[in-house]
C-alpha positions in Angstrom: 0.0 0.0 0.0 1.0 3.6 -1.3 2.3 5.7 2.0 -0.2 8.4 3.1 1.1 12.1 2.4 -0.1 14.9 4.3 0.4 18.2 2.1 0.3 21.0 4.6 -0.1 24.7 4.5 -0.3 27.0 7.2 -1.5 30.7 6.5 -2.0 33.8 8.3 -3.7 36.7 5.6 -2.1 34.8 2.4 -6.3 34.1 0.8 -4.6 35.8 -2.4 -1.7 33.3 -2.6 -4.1 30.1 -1.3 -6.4 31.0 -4.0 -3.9 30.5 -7.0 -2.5 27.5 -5.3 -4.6 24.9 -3.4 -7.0 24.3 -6.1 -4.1 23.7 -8.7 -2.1 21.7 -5.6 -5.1 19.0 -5.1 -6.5 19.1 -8.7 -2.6 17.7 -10.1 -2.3 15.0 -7.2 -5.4 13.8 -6.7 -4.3 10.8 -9.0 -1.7 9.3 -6.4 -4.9 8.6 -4.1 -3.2 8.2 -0.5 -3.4 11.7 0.5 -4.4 14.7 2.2 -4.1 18.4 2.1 -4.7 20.6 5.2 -4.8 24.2 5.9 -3.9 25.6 8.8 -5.1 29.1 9.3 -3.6 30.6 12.2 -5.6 33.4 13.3 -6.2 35.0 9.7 -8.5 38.5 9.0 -8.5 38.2 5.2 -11.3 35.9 4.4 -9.9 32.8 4.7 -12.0 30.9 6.3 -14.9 32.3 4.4 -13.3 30.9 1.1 -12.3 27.5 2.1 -16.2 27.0 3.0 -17.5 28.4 0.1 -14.9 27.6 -2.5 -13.4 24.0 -1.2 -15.9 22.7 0.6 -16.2 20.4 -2.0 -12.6 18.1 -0.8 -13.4 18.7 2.9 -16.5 16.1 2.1 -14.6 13.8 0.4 -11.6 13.6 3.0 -9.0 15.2 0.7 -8.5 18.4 2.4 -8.9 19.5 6.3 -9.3 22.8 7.4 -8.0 23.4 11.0 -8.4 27.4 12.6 -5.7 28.3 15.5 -7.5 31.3 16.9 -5.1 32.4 19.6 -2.2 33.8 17.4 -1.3 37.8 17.8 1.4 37.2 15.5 2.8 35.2 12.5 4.4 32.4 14.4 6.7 29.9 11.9 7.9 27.3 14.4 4.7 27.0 16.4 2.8 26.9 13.3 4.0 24.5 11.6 4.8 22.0 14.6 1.2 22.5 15.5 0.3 21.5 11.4 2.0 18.1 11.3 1.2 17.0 14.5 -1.9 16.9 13.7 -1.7 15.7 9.9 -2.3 11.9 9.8 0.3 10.9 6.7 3.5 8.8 7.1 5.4 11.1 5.0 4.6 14.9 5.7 5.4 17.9 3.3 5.4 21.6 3.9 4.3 23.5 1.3 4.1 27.5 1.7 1.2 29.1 0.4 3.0 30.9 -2.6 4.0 27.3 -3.4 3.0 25.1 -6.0 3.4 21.6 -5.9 3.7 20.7 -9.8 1.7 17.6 -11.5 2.4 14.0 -9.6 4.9 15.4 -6.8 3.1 13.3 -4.4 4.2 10.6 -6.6 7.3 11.5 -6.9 8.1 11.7 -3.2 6.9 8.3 -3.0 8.9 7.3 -5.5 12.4 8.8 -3.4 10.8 7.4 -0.2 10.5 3.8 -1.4 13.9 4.0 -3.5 15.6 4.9 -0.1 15.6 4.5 3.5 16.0 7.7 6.4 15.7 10.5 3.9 14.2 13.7 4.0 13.7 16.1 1.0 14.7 19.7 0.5 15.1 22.1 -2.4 18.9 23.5 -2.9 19.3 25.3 -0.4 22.6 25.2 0.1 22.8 26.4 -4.0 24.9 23.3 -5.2 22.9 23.6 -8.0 20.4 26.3 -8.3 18.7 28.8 -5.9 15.0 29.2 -6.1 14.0 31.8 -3.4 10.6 31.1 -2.9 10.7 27.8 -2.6 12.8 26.9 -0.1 9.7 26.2 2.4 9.6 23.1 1.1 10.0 20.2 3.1 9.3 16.4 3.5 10.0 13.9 5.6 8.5 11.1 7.5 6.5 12.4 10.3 7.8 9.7 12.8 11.4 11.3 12.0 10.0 14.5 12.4 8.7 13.7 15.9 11.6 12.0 17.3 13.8 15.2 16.4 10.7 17.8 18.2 10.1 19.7 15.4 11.1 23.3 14.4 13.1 24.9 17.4 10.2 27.3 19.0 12.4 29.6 20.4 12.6 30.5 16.5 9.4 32.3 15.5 10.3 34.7 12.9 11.9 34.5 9.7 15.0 32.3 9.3 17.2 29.6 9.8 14.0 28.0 11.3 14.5 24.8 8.6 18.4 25.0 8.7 18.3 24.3 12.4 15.6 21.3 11.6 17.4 19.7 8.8 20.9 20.0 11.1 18.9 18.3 13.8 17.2 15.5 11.1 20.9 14.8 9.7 22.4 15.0 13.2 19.7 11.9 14.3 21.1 9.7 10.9 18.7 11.0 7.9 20.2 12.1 5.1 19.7 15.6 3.1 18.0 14.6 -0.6 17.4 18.2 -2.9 14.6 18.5 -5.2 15.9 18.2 -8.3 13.2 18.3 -10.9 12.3 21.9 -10.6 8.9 21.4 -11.8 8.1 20.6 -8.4 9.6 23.7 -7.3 7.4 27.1 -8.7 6.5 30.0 -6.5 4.8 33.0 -6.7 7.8 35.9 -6.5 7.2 38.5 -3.7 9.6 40.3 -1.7 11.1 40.4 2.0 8.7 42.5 3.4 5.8 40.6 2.1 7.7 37.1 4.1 7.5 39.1 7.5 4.4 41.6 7.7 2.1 38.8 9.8 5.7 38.6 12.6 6.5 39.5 15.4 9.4 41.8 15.3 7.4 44.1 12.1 4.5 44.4 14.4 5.8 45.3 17.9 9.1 46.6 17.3 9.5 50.2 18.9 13.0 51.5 19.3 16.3 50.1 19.1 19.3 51.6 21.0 22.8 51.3 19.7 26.5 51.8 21.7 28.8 51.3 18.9 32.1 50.3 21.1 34.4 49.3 18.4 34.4 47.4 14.9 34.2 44.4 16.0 31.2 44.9 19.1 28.0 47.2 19.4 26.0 46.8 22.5 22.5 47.1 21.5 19.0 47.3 22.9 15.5 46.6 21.3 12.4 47.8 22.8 8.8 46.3 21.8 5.3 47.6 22.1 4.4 44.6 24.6 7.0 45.5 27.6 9.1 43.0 26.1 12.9 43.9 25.3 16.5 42.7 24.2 19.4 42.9 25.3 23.2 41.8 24.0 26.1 42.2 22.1 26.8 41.9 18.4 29.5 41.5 16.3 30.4 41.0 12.2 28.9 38.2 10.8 31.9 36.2 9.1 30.0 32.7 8.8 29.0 32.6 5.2 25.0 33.6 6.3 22.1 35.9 5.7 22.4 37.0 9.4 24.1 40.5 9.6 25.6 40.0 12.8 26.4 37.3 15.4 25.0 38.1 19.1 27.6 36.9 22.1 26.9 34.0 23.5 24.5 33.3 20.7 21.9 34.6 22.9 19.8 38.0 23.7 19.3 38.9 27.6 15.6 38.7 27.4 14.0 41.7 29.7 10.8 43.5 30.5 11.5 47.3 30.2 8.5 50.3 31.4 9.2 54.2 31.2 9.5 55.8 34.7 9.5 59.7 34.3 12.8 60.2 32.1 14.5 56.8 32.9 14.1 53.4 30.5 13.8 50.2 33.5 14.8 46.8 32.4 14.2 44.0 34.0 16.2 40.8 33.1 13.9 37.7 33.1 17.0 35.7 33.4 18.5 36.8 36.5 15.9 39.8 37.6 19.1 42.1 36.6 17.4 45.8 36.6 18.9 48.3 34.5 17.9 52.0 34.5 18.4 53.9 31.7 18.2 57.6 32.2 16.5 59.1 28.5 18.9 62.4 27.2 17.6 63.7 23.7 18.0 61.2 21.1 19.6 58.4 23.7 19.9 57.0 26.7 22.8 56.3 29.2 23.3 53.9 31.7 26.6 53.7 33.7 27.9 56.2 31.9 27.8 54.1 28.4 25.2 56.3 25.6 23.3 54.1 23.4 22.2 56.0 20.6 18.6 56.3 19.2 18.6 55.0 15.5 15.8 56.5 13.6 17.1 56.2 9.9 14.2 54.9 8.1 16.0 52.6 5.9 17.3 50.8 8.7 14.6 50.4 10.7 12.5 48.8 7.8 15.5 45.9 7.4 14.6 45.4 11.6 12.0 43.4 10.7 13.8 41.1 8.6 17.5 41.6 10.1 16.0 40.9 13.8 14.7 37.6 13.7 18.0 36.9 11.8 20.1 37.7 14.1 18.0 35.8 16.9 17.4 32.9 15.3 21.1 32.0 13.9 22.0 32.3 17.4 19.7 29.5 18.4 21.2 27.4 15.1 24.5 28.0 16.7 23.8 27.0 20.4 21.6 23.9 19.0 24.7 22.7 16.6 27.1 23.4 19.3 25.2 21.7 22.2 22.9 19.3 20.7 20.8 19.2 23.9 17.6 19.2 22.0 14.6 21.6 21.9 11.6 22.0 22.8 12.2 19.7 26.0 8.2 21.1 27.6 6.5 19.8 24.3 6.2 21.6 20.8 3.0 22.3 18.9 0.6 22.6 21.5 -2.7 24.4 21.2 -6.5 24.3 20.6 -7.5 24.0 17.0 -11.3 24.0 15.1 -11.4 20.9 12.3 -13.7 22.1 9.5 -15.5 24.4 10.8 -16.6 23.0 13.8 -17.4 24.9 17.0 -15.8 22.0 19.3 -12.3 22.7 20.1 -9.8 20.0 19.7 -6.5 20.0 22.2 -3.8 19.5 20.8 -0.8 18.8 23.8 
């Protein structure tokens, strides 16, 4: 008997890209037969839900697709929603497919194909660009969902954009699977869209505030990042000199996670580490704290990379300290949370 394959998609105000794709994604693999396709929307405003009823409702009848709704999400969340998405898909193998993503005529039979020819495999595009780069498609991911399990998913320390799957597919190889790339590139179109469009749903675009910057000497900056829900971040960065997208490398490979609140002219951080307070005392465009000025940056350019530099920066600190330690993540549980299955008004737990 054929493996099941669970095609998953998880979407937070992406309607206009699920629109173009899902139909075309079911319609050219509905052939292989052992399948299913599931949407996770995770919290979205656009419409979402209103479409998949009226517009797919059609494969939710017949078992082919599942429509799950995660309604407690403030923010885009990658690692959380997608651990949350293949726990609860029911397919041996289990493939992440973006919503830009198309899946091209007969992929699910080609992954079966590559899962039967070999053993302890999971598949990837290039992303390493051996042998081609294809932006928008490197989402995609399969693997067997046991192998998935026994590694605890994406890192969920890593919500925002990046290094998410490198850390996942370090972990996979790590635990004895081996790294296959998606060669035939038909299985590998995308709708084009830019950076901006890849973080507008995240965390640090929506609740970033200010960012603070002691620039010591080339080589180390202290820096800290205010957000618009009393969280904050503290640490030291340096150059970049791994061969990366991250900008900078963060000592330690970790921020000093703190709450911070405005008293009169001063900035009060509180380390949730250690309960460390620092008190900031505001001048005009910075503030000073044992006599050390950190500089308000306000040049618009650079505040619009934040929202993709941030998470960057963040998460390839994680990749380090997981590749360096390999103590495992996630060690309360991954992808829990309370989800509705097509539409009904009965919660189901998911722990």
């Amino acid at each position: 008997m054929k493996q099941k394959i669970s095609f998953c998609t998880v979407c937070m105000n992406r309607l206009h890209h699920l629109r173009q794709t899902l139909p075309l994604n079911i319609k050219s693999n509905l052939s292989y037969g052992n399948l299913e396709f599931i949407v996770m929307d995770y919290s979205s405003s656009d419409g979402l839900s209103e479409w998949i009823k009226s517009e797919m409702s059609e494969y939710i009848e017949k078992g082919i697709l599942v429509y799950y709704r995660y309604d407690e999400a403030d923010y885009f969340d990658r690692s959380h929603s997608r651990n949350l998405m293949f726990k609860l898909a029911t397919g041996d193998i289990i493939c992440n497919t973006d919503a830009d993503n198309y899946l091209g005529k007969g992929f699910a039979a080609y992954i079966s194909k590559k899962f039967q020819e070999q053993e302890n495999l999971f598949l990837v595009p290039d992303t390493k660009r051996k042998f081609y780069y294809l932006r928008d498609a490197l989402g995609r991911f399969c693997a067997a969902k046991q192998d998935f399990m026994d590694v605890s998913g994406y890192d969920e320390r890593m919500s925002g954009y990046g290094f998410e799957d490198d850390d996942l597919y370090e972990r996979l190889i790590h635990n004895g699977k081996k790294e296959v790339i998606i060669m035939d590139l038909n299985y590998l179109r995308a709708i084009k869209h830019g950076n901006e469009n890849r973080v507008e749903n995240e965390f640090y675009t929506n609740y970033f505030h200010k960012i603070y910057i002691n620039y010591e000497k080339p080589e180390r900056s202290n820096v800290v990042v205010l957000y618009k829900n009393g969280l904050a971040h503290k640490g030291i960065l340096s150059p970049n000199m791994y061969n990366t997208p991250a900008p900078a490398v963060l000592e330690n490979n970790q921020w000093e996670a703190a709450y911070w609140e405005k008293e009169g002219n001063k900035i009060v951080l509180t380390s949730t580490d250690n309960k460390t307070t620092y008190t900031f005392i505001e001048m005009n465009d910075w503030i000073t704290y044992n006599n050390i000025d950190y500089y308000n940056i306000s040049n618009e350019l650079f505040l619009r990379k934040l929202s993709y530099d941030l998470p960057l920066i963040t998460n390839f600190g994680h990749f380090l300290s997981n590749k360096e330690k390999r103590a495992g993540v996630n060690l309360d549980g991954f992808g829990k949370g309370a989800v509705y299955k097509n539409f009904s008004t009965k919660k189901n737990i998911v722990s």
